[in-house]
C-alpha positions in Angstrom: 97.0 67.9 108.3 94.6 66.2 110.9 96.2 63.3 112.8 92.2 61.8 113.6 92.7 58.7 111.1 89.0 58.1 109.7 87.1 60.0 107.1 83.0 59.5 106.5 83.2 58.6 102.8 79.8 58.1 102.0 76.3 56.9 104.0 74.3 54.7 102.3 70.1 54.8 102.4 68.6 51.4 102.2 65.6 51.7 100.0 62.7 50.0 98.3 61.8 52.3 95.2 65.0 54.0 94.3 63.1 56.3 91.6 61.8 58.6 94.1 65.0 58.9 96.1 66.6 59.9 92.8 64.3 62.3 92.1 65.2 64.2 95.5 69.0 63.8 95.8 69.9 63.5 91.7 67.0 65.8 89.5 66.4 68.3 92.5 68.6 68.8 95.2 71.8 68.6 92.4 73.6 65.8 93.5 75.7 63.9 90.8 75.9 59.9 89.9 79.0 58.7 90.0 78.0 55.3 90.0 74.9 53.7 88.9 75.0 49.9 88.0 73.5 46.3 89.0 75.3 44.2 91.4 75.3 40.8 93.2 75.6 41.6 97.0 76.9 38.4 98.6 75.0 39.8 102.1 78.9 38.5 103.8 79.5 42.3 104.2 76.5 43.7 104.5 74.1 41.6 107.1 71.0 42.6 104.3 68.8 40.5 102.1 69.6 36.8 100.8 72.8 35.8 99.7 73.8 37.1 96.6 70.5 39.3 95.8 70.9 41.5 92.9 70.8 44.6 93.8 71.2 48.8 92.3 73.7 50.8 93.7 73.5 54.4 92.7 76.0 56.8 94.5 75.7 60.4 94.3 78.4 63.2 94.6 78.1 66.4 96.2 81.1 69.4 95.6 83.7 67.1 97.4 85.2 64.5 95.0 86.3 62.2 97.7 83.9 62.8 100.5 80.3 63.4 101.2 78.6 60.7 98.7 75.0 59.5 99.5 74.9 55.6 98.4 71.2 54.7 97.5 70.8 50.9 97.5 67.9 48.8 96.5 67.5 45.1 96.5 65.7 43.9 93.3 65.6 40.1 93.5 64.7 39.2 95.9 63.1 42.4 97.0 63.7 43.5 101.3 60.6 43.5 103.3 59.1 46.4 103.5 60.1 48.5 106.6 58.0 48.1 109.7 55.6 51.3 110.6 57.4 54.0 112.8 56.1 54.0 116.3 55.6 57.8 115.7 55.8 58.5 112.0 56.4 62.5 112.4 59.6 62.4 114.6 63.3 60.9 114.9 63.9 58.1 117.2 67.2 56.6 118.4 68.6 54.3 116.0 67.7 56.4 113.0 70.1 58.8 111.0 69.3 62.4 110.4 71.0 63.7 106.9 72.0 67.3 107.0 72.7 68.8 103.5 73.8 72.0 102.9 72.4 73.5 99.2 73.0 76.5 97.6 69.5 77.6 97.5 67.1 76.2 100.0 64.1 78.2 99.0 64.3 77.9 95.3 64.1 73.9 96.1 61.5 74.0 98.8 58.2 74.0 96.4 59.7 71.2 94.2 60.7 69.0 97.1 56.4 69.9 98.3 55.7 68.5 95.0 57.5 64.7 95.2 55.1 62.1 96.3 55.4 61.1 99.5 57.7 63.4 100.9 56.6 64.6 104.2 57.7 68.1 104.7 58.6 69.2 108.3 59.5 72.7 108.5 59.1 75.8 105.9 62.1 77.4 105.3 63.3 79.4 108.7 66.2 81.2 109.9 68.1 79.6 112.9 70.9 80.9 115.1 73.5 78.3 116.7 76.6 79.0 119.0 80.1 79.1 116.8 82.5 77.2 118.8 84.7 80.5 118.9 82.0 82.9 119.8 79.4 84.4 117.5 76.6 82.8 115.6 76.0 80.9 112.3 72.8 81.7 110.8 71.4 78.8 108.9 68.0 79.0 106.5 66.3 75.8 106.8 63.9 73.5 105.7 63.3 70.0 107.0 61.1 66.6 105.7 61.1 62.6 105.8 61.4 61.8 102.1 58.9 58.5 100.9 61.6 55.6 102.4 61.3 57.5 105.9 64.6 59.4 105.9 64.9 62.5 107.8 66.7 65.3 106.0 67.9 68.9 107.2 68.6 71.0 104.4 70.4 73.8 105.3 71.7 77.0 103.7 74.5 79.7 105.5 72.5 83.4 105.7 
């Protein structure tokens, strides 16, 4: 057993039309709902939105029961402002997360992901090599995009 004393549970993507997030994560890429309900946010925990706004929370499961969740949180009333432009809408500034998912079949999701609107696809799938940490490398097929709320996603598959 590890003696490092934190484990990433979940990240959480702020969003303002949760339909089309679902539509990625949930109905294409596979991911599960676990959760999926209304909910008063009280904004003392999360520095977001008014005092108790109602929000939906979804959360979505990948293959690990306990790790690896992607929370997808939208604030219904009142609504958040929608998010400023990005300086440079086609690349990943500081401050900004990049997701990395691994799926089971990167190329059998690549034309449905081309068909979402407003997904904003990067890279075709491609093969890439990278170091192992014990020598050796892992060869990863890849495809990449900034889904319609500006998110960056890897996806990534082990060739």
């Amino acid at each position: 057993m590890s003696d490092v004393p934190v484990v990433i549970r979940r990240t959480t993507m702020m969003v303002n039309e949760i339909e089309s997030a679902l539509t990625i994560y949930r109905d294409i890429l596979g991911m599960q709902v676990h959760y999926d309900e209304e909910i008063i946010v009280s904004g003392q925990g999360l520095p977001a939105g008014e005092p108790d706004s109602k929000t939906r929370l979804v959360l979505l499961k990948c293959k690990d029961e306990f790790i690896g969740m992607l929370g997808i949180l939208q604030y219904i009333d009142p609504p958040l402002p929608a998010a400023p432009p990005r300086p440079n809408p086609n690349r990943v500034q500081v401050g900004e997360s990049v997701y990395v998912l691994h799926h089971d079949d990167v190329e059998a999701v690549y034309p449905l992901l081309k068909e979402v609107p407003g997904i904003e696809m990067v890279s075709d799938p491609h093969i890439s090599e990278y170091p192992k940490p014990d020598g050796g490398v892992f060869r990863v097929l890849g495809s990449s995009f900034f889904d319609p709320n500006g998110y960056f996603v890897e996806l990534n598959q082990f060739v």
